[in-house]
Residue, then its C-alpha position, 0 to 999 in steps of 0.5 A: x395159203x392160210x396163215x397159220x396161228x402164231x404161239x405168242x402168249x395171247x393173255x399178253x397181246x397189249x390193247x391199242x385201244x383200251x380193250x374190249x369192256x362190256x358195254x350195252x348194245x350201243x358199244x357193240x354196233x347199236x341195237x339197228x345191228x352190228x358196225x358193219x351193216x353201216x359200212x358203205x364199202x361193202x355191197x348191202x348183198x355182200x355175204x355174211x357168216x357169224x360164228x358164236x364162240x363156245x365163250x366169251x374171249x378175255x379183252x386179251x383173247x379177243x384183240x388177239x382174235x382181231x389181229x389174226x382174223x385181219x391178217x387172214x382176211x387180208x390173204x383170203x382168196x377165192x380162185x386166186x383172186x383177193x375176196x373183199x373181206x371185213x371182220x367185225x367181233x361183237x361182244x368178245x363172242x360173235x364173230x362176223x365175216x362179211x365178204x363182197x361178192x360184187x368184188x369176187x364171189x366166196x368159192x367152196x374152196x375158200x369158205x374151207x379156207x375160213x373154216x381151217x382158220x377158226x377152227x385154227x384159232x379157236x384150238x389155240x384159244x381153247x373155244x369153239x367158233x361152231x357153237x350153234x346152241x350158244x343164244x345171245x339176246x339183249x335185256x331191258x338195260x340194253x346189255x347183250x347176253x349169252x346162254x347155252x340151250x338149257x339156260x335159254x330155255x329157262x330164262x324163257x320159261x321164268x319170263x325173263x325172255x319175253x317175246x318182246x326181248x331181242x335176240x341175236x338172229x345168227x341167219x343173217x346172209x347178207x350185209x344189209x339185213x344187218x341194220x334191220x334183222x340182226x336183232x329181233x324180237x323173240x316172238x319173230x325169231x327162229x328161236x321161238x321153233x326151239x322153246 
């Protein structure tokens, strides 16, 4: 059963660990990619899912992200059998869900299950975890930016966003394309087919 999303005031979670503050590429997994593609319990075939947010969370919104993902993970199943799960939040706007399949295999059934949670989850924080023209990209000084499809394609069109320029590949499948495909240059993303 999916747990449902509590009513607690989410601007009032405290932070255990100092928040969330912007920091360059290296505070959100470094540019070789995101913390888990280094996690040696999870399968380098495991799944990966990564969800944009339609914003960016407060450092309120995001530990309160993390508490109810971790309490979701530790309930999601698949043909009654418990999934290896793990969830990583990067930047407060990337959400990954990576699922061991070498343990039990993600069914249908319970990718509706996570599906059911961030929609859940982004209603009661007021975002959307399906935005799918949301672009992240990393500038010169190594900080990871968002921007929706217009802002994008403007940053690309001034030159600010050079072929050069990591971007987010939100197509990543499986863990172990997380070290070395998670960010790639603009000239060799899917991006390039939209601007």
């Amino acid at each position: 059963m999916v747990p449902e999303i509590d009513n607690i005031n989410h601007d009032q979670v405290p932070l255990p660990f100092g928040g969330g503050a912007r920091g360059g590429v290296g505070g959100v997994g470094g540019v070789g990619g995101a913390a888990l593609a280094h996690d040696p319990t999870l399968s380098p075939e495991s799944r990966v899912w990564v969800y944009t947010a339609s914003r960016r969370l407060t450092d309120p919104e995001a530990e309160f992200t993390r508490q109810q993902t971790a309490a979701f993970l530790q309930t999601w199943t698949a043909h009654n059998q418990a999934l290896l799960a793990k969830s990583e939040l990067i930047d407060n706007q990337l959400l990954l869900l990576v699922v061991d399949e070498t343990q039990a295999g993600a069914s249908g059934c319970s990718i509706d299950k996570s599906v059911h949670f961030l929609e859940q989850l982004g209603q009661h924080l007021g975002l959307d975890w399906f935005e799918r023209m949301r672009f992240g990209w990393v500038d010169a000084a190594g900080e990871l930016y968002f921007a929706d499809r217009a802002e994008f394609a403007a940053l690309r069109q001034a030159g600010t966003i050079t072929d050069s320029t990591l971007v987010v590949n939100t197509l990543v499948q499986k863990r172990g394309e997380l070290a070395d495909q998670w960010l790639i240059p603009y000239a060799q993303s899917w991006h390039r087919r939209l601007f």
